[in-house]
N, CA, C and O atoms as a printed pandas DataFrame, in Angstrom:
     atom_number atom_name residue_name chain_id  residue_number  x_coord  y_coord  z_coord
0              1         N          UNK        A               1  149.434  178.390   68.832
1              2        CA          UNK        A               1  149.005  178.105   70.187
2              3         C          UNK        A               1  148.990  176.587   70.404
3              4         O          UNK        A               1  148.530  175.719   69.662
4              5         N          UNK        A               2  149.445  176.497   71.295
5              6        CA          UNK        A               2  149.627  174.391   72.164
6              7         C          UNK        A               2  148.382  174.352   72.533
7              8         O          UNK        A               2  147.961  175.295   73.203
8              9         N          UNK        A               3  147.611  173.399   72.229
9             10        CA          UNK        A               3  146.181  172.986   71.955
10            11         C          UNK        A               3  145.968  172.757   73.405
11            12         O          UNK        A               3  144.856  173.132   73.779
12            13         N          UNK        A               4  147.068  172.012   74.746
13            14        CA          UNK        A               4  146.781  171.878   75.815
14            15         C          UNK        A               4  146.435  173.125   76.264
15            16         O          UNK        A               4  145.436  173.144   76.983
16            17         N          UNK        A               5  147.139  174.486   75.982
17            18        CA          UNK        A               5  146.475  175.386   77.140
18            19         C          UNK        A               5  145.259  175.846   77.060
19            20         O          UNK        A               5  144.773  176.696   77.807
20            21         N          UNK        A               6  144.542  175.119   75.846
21            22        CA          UNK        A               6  142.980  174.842   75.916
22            23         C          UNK        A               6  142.409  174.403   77.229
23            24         O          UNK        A               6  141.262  174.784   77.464
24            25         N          UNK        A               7  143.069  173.603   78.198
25            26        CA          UNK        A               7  142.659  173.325   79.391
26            27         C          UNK        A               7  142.407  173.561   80.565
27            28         O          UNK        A               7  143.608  173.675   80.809
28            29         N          UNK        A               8  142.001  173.720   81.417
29            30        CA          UNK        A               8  142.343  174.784   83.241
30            31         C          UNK        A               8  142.562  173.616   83.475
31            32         O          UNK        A               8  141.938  172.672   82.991
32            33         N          UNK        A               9  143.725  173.535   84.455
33            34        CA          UNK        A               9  144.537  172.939   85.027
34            35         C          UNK        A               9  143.948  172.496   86.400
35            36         O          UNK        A               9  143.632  173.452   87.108
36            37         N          UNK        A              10  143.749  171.380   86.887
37            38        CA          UNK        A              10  143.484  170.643   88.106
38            39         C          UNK        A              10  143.229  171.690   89.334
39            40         O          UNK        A              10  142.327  171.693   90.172
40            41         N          UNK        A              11  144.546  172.749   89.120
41            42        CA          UNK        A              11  144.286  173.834   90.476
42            43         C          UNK        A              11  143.614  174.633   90.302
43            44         O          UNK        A              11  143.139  175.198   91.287
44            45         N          UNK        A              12  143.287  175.024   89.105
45            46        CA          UNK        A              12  142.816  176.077   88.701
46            47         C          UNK        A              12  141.256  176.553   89.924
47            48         O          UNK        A              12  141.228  175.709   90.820
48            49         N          UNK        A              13  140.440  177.304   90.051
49            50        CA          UNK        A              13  139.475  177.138   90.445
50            51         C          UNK        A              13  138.657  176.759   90.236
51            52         O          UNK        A              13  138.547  176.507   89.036
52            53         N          UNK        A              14  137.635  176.455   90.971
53            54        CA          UNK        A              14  136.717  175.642   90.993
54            55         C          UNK        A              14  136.154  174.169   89.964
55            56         O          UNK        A              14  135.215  173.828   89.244
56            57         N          UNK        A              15  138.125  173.395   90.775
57            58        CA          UNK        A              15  138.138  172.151   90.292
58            59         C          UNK        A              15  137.450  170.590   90.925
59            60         O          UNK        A              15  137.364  169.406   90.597
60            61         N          UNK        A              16  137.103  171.406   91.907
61            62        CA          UNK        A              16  135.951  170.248   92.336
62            63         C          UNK        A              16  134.575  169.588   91.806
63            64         O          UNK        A              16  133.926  168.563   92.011
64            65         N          UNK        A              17  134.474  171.036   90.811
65            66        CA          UNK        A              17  132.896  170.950   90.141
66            67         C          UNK        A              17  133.062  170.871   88.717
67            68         O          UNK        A              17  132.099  170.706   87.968
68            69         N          UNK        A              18  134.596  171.014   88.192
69            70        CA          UNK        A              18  134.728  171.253   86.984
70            71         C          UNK        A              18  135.847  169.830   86.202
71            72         O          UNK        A              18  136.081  169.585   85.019
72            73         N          UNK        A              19  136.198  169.325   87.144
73            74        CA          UNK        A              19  137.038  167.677   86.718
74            75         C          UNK        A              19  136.058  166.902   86.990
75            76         O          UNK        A              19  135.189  166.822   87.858
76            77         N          UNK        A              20  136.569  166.008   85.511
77            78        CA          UNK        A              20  135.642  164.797   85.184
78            79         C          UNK        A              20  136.147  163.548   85.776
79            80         O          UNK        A              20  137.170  162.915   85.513
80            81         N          UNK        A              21  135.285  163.345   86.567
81            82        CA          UNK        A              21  135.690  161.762   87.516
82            83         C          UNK        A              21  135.112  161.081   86.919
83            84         O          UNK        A              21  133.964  161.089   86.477
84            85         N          UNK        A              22  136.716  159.789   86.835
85            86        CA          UNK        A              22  135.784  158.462   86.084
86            87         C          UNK        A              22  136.014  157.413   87.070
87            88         O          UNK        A              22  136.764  157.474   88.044
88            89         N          UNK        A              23  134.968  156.036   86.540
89            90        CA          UNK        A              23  135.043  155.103   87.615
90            91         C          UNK        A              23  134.586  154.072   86.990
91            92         O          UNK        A              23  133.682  154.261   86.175
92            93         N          UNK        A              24  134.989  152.999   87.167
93            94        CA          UNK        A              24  135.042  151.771   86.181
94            95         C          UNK        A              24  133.805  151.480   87.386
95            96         O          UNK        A              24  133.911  151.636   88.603
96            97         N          UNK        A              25  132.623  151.012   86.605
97            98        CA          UNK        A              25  131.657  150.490   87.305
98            99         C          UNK        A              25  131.441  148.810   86.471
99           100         O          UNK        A              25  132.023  148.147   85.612
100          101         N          UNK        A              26  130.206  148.686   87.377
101          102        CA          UNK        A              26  129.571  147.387   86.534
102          103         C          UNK        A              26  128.288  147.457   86.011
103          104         O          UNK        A              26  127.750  148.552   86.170
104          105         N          UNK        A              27  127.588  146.540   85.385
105          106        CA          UNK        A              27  126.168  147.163   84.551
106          107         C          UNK        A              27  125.528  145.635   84.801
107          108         O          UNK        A              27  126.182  144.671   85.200
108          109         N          UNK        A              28  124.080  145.634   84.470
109          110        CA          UNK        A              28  123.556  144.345   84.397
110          111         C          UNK        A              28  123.352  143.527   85.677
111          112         O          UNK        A              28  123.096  142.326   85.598
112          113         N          UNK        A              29  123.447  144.079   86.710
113          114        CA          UNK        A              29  123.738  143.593   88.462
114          115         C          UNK        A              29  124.620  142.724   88.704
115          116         O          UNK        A              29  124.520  141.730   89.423
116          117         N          UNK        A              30  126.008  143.301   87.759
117          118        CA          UNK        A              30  127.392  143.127   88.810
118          119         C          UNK        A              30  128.082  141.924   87.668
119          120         O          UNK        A              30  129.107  141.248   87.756
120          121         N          UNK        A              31  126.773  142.028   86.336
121          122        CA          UNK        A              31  127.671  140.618   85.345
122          123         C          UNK        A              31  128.535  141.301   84.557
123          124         O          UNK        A              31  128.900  140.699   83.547
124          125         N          UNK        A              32  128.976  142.419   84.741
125          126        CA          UNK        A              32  129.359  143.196   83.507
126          127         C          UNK        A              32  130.502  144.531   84.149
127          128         O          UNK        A              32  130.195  145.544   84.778
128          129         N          UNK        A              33  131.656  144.127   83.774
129          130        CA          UNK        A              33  133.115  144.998   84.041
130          131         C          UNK        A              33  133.151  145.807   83.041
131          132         O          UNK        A              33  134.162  146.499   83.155
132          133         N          UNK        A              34  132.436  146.131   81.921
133          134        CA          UNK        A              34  132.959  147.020   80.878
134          135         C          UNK        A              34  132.413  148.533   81.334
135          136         O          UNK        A              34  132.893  149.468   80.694
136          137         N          UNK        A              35  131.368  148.881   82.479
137          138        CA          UNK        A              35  130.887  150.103   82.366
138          139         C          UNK        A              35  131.826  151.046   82.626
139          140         O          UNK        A              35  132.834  150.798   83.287
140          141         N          UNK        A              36  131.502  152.436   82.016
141          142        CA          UNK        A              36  132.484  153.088   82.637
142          143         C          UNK        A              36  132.070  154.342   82.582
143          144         O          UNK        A              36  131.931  154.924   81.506
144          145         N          UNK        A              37  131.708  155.172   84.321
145          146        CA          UNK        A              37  131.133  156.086   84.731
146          147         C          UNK        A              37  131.863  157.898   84.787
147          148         O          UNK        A              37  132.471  158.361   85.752
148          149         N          UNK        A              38  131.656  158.415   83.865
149          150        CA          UNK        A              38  132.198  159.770   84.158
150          151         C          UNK        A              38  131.142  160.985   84.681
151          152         O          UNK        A              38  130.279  161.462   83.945
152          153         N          UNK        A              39  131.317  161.314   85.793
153          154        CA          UNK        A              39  130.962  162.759   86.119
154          155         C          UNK        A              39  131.495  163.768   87.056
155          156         O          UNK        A              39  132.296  163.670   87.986
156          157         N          UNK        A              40  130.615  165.101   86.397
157          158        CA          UNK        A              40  131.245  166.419   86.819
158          159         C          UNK        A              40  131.039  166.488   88.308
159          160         O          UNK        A              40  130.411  165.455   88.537
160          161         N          UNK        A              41  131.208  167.115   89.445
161          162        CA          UNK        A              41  130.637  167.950   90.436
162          163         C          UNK        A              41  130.368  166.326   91.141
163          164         O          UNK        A              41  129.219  166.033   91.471
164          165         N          UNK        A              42  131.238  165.556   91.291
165          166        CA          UNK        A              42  130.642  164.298   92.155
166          167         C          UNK        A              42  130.810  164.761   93.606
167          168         O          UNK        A              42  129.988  164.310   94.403
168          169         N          UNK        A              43  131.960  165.776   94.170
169          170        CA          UNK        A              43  132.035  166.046   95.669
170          171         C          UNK        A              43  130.843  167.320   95.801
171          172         O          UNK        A              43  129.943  167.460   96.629
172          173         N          UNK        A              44  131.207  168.096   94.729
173          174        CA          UNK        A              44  130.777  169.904   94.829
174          175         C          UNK        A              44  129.996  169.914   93.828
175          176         O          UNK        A              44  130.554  170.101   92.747
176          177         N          UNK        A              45  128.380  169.713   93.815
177          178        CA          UNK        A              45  128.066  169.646   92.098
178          179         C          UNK        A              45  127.973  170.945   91.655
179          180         O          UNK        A              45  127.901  171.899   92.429
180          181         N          UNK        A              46  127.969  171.046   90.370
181          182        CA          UNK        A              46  128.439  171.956   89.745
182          183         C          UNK        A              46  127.141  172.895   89.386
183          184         O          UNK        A              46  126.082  172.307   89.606
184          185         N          UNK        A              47  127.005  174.166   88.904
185          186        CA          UNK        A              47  125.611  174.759   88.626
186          187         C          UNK        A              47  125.542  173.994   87.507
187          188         O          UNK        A              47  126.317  173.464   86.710
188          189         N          UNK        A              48  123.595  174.172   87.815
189          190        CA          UNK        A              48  122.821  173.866   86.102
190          191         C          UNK        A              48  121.838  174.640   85.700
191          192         O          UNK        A              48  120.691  174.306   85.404
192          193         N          UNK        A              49  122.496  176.069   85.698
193          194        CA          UNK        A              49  121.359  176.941   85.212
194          195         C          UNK        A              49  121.607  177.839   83.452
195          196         O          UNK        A              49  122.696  178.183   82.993
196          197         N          UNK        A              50  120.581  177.978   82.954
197          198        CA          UNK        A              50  120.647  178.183   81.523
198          199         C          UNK        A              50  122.159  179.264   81.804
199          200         O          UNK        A              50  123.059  178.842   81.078
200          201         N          UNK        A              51  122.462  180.062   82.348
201          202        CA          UNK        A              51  123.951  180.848   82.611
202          203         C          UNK        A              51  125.124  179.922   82.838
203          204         O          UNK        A              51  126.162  180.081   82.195
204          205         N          UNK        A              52  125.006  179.074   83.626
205          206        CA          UNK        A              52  126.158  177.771   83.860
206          207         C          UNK        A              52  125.991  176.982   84.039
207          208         O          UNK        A              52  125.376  176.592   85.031
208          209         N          UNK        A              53  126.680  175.992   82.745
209          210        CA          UNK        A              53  126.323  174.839   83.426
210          211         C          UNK        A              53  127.447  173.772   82.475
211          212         O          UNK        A              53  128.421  174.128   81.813
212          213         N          UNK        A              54  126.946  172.477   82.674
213          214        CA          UNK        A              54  128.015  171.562   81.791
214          215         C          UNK        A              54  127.077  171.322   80.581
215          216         O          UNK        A              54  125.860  171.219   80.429
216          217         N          UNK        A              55  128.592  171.264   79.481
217          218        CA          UNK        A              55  127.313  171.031   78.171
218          219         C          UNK        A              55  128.055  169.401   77.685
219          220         O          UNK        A              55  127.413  168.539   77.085
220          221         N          UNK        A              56  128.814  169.326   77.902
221          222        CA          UNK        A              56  128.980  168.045   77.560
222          223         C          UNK        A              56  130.616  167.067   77.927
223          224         O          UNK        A              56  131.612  167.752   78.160
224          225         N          UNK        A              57  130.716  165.939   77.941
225          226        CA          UNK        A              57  132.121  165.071   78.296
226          227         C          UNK        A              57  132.208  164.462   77.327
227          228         O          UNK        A              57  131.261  164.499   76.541
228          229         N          UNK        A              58  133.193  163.799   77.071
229          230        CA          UNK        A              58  133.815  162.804   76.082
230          231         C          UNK        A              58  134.272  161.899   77.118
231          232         O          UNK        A              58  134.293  161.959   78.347
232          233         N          UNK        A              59  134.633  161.037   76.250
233          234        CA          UNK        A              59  135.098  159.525   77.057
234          235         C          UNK        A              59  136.522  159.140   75.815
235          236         O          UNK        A              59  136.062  159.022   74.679
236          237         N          UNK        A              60  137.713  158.990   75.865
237          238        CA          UNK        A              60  138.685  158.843   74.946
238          239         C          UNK        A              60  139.109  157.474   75.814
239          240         O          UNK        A              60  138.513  157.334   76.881
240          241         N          UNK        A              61  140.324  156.210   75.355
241          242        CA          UNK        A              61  140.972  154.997   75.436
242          243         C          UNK        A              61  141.702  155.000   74.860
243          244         O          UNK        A              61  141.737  155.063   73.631
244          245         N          UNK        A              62  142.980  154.892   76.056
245          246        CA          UNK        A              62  144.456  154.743   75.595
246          247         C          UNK        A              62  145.026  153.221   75.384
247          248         O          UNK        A              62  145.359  152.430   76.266
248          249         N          UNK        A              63  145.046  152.992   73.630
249          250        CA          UNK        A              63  145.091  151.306   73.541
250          251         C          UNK        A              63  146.648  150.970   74.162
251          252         O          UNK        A              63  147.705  151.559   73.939
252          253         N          UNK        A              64  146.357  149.750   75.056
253          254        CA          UNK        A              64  147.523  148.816   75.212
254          255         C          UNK        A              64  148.950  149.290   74.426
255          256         O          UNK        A              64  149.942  149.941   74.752
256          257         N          UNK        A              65  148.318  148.341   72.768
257          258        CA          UNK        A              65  148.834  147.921   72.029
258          259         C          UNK        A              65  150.000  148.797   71.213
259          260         O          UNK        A              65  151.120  148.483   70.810
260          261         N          UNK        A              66  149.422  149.729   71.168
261          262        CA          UNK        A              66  150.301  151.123   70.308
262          263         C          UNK        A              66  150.306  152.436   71.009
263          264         O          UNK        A              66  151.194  153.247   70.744
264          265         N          UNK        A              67  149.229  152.753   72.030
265          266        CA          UNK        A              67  149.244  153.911   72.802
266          267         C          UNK        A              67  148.148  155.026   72.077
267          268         O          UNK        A              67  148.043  156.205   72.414
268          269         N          UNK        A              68  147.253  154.247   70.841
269          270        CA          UNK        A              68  146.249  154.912   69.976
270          271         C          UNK        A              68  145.288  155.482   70.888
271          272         O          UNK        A              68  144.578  154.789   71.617
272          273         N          UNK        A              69  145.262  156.785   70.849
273          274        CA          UNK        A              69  143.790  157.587   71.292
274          275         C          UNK        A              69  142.299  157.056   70.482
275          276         O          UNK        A              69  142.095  157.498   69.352
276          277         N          UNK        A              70  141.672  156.464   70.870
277          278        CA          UNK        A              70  140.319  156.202   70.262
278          279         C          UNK        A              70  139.244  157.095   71.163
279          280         O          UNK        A              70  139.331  157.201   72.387
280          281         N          UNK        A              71  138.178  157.741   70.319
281          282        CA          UNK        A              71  137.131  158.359   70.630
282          283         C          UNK        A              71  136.164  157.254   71.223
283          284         O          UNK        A              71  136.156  156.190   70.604
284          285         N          UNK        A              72  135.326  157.358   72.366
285          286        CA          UNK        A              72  134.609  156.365   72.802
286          287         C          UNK        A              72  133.120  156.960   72.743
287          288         O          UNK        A              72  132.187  156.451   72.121
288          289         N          UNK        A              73  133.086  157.819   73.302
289          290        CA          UNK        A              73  131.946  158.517   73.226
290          291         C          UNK        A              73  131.636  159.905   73.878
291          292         O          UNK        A              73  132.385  160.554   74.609
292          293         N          UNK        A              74  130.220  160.261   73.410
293          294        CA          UNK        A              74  129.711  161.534   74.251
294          295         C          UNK        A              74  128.541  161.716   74.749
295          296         O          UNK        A              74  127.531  161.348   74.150
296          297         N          UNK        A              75  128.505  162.453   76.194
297          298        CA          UNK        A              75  127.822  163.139   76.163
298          299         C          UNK        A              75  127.283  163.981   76.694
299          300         O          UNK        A              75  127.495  164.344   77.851
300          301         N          UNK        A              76  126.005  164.710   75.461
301          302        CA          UNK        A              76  125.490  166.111   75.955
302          303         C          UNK        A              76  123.936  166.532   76.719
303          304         O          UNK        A              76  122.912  165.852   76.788
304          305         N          UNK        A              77  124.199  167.826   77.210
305          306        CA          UNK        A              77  123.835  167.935   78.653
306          307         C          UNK        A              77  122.956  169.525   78.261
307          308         O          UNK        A              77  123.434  170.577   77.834
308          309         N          UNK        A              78  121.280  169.113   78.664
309          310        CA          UNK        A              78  120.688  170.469   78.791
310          311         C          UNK        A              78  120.776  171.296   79.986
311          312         O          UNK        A              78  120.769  170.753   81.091
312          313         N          UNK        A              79  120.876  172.821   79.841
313          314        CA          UNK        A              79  120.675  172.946   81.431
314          315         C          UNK        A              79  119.664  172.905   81.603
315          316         O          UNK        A              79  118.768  172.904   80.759
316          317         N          UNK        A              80  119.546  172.845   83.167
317          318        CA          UNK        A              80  118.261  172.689   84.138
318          319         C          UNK        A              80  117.675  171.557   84.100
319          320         O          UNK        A              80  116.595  171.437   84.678
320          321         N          UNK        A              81  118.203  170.567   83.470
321          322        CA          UNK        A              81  117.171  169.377   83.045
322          323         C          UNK        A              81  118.019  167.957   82.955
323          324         O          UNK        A              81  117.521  166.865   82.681
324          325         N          UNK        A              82  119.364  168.211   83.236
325          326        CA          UNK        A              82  119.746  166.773   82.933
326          327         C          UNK        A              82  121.273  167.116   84.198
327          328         O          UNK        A              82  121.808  168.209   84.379
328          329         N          UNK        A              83  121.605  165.892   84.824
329          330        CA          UNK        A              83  122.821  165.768   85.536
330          331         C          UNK        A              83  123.902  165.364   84.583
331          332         O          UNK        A              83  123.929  164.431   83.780
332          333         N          UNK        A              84  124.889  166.397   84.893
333          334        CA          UNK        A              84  126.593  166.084   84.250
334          335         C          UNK        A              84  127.087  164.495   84.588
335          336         O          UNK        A              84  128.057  164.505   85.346
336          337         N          UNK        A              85  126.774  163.529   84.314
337          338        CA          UNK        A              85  126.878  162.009   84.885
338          339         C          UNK        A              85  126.830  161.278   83.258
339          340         O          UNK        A              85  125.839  161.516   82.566
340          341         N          UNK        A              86  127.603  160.663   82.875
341          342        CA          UNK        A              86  127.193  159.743   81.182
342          343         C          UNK        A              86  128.202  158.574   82.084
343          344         O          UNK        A              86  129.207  158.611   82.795
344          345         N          UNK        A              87  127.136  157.443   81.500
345          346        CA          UNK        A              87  127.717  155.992   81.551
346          347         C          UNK        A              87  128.196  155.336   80.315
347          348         O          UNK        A              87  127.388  155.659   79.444
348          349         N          UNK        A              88  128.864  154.780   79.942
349          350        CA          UNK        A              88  129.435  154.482   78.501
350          351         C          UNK        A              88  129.584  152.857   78.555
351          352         O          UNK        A              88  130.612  152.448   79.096
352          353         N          UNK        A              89  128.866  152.098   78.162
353          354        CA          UNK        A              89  129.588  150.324   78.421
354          355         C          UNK        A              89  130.320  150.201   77.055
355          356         O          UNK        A              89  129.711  149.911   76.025
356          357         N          UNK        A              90  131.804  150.462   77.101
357          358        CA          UNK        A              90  132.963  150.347   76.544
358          359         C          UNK        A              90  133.331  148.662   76.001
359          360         O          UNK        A              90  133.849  147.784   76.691
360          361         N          UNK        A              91  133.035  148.595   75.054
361          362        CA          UNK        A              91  133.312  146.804   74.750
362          363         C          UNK        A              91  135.213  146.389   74.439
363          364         O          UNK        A              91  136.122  147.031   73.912
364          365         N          UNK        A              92  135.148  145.210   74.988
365          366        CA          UNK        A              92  136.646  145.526   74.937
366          367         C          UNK        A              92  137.407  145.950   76.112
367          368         O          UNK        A              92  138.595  145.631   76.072
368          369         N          UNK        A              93  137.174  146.332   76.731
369          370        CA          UNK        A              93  137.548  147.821   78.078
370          371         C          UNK        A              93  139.291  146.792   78.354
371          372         O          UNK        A              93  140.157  147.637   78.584
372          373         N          UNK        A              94  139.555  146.175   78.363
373          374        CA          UNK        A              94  140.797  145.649   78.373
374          375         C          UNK        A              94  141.793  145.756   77.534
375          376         O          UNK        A              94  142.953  145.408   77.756
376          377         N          UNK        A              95  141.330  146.285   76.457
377          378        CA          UNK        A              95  142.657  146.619   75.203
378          379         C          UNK        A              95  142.806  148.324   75.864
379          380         O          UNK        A              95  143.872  148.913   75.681
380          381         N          UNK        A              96  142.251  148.660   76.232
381          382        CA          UNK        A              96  142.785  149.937   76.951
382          383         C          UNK        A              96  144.005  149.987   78.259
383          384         O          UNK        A              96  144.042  149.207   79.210
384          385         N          UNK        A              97  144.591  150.688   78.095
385          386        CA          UNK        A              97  145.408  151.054   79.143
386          387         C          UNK        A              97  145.052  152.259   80.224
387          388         O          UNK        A              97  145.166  152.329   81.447
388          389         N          UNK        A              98  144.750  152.829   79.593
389          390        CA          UNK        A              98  143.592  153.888   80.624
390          391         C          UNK        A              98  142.774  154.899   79.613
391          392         O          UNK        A              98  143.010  154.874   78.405
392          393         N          UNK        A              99  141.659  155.914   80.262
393          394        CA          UNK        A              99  140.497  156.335   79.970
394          395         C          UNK        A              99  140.783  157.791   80.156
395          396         O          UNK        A              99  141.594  158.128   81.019
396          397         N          UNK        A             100  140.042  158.881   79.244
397          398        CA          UNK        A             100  140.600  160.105   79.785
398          399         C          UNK        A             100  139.344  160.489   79.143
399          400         O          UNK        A             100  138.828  160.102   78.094
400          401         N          UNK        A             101  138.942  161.416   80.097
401          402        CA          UNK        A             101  137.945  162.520   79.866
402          403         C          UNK        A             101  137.906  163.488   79.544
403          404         O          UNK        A             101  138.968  164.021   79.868
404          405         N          UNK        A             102  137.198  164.248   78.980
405          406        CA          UNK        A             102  137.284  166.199   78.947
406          407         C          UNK        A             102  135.754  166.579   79.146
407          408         O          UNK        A             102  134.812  165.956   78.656
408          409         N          UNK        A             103  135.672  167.666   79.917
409          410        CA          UNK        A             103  133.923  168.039   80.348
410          411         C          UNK        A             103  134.462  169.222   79.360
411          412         O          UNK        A             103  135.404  169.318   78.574
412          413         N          UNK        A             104  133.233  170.213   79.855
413          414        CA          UNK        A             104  133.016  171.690   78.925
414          415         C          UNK        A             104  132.250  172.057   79.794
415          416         O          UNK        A             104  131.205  171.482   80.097
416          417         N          UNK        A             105  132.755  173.209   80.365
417          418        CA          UNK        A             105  131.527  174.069   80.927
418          419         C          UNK        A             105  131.666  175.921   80.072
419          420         O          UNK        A             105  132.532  176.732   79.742
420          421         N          UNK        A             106  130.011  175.737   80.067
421          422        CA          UNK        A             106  129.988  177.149   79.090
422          423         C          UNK        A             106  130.750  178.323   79.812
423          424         O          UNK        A             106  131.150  179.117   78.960
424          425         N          UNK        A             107  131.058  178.673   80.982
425          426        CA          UNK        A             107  132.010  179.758   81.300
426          427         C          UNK        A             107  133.159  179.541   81.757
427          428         O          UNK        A             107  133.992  180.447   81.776
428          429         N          UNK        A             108  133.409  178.407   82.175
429          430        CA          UNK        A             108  134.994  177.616   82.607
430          431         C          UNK        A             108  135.883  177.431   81.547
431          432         O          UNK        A             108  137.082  177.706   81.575
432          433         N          UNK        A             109  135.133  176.862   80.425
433          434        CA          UNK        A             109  135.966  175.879   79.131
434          435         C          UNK        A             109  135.901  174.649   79.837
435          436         O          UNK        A             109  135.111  174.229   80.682
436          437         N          UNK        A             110  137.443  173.914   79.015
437          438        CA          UNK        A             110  137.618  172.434   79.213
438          439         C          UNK        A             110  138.391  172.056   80.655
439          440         O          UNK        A             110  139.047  172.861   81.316
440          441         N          UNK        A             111  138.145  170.545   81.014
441          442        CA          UNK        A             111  138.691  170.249   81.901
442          443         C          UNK        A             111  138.596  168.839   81.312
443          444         O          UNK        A             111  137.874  168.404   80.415
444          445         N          UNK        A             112  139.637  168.177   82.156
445          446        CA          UNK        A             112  140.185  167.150   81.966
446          447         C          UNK        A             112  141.121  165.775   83.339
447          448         O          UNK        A             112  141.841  165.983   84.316
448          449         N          UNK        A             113  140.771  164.911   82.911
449          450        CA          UNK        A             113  141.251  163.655   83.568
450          451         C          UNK        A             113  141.400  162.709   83.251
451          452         O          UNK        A             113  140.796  162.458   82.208
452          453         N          UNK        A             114  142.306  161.458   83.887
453          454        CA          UNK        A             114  142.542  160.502   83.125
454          455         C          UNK        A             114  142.331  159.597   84.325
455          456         O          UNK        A             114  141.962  159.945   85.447
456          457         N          UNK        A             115  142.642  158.320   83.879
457          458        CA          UNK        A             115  141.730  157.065   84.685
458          459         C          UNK        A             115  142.934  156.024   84.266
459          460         O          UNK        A             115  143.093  155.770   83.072
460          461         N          UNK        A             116  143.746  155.451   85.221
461          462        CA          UNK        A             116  144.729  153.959   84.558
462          463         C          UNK        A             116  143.884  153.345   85.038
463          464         O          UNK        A             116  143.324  153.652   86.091
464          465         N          UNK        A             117  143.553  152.027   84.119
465          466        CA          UNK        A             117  142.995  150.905   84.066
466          467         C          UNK        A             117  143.814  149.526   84.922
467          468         O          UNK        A             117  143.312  148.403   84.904
């Protein structure tokens, strides 16, 4: 099995609540370009009940230099108690070429997006 069709696809349903939007923010009141904001359900939020909900995102960086996938970070998400939203201040954020996400929702699976820098 091709590890991508691990994924639902952009059209799939209910991709408004289930793609991970990222967004290069700033941190520190505006001194700081490295933040970098991913979340689920930013138009349509998504359920957060112990039956559905998001359990967690990753944050991956596509280097410049060679096109190396590096792991950046994670993270995880109780239901009922926490918003699908992780901020990551990425050091470096310029040796990247762009940013790609994957959420998890316990009855959807994975979803996925990417971010050019």
């Amino acid at each position: 099995m091709d590890f991508t069709a691990l994924f639902k696809a952009p059209e799939a349903e209910g991709k408004e609540k289930h793609v991970p939007v990222i967004e290069r923010g700033s941190g520190h009141n505006g001194t700081h370009d490295n933040v970098v904001i991913v979340m689920v359900g930013k138009e349509t939020p998504h359920p957060n009940t112990l039956e559905h909900h998001i359990v967690w995102i990753e944050l991956y960086g596509v280097k410049k230099e060679n096109d190396q996938v590096v792991y950046i970070g994670r993270a995880d998400f109780a239901p009922t108690t926490a918003d699908p939203t992780a901020t990551f201040k990425v050091l470096d954020l310029d040796q990247y070429k762009a940013l790609g996400a994957v959420s998890y929702c316990n009855i959807h699976g994975l979803w996925k997006n990417t971010f050019e820098l």
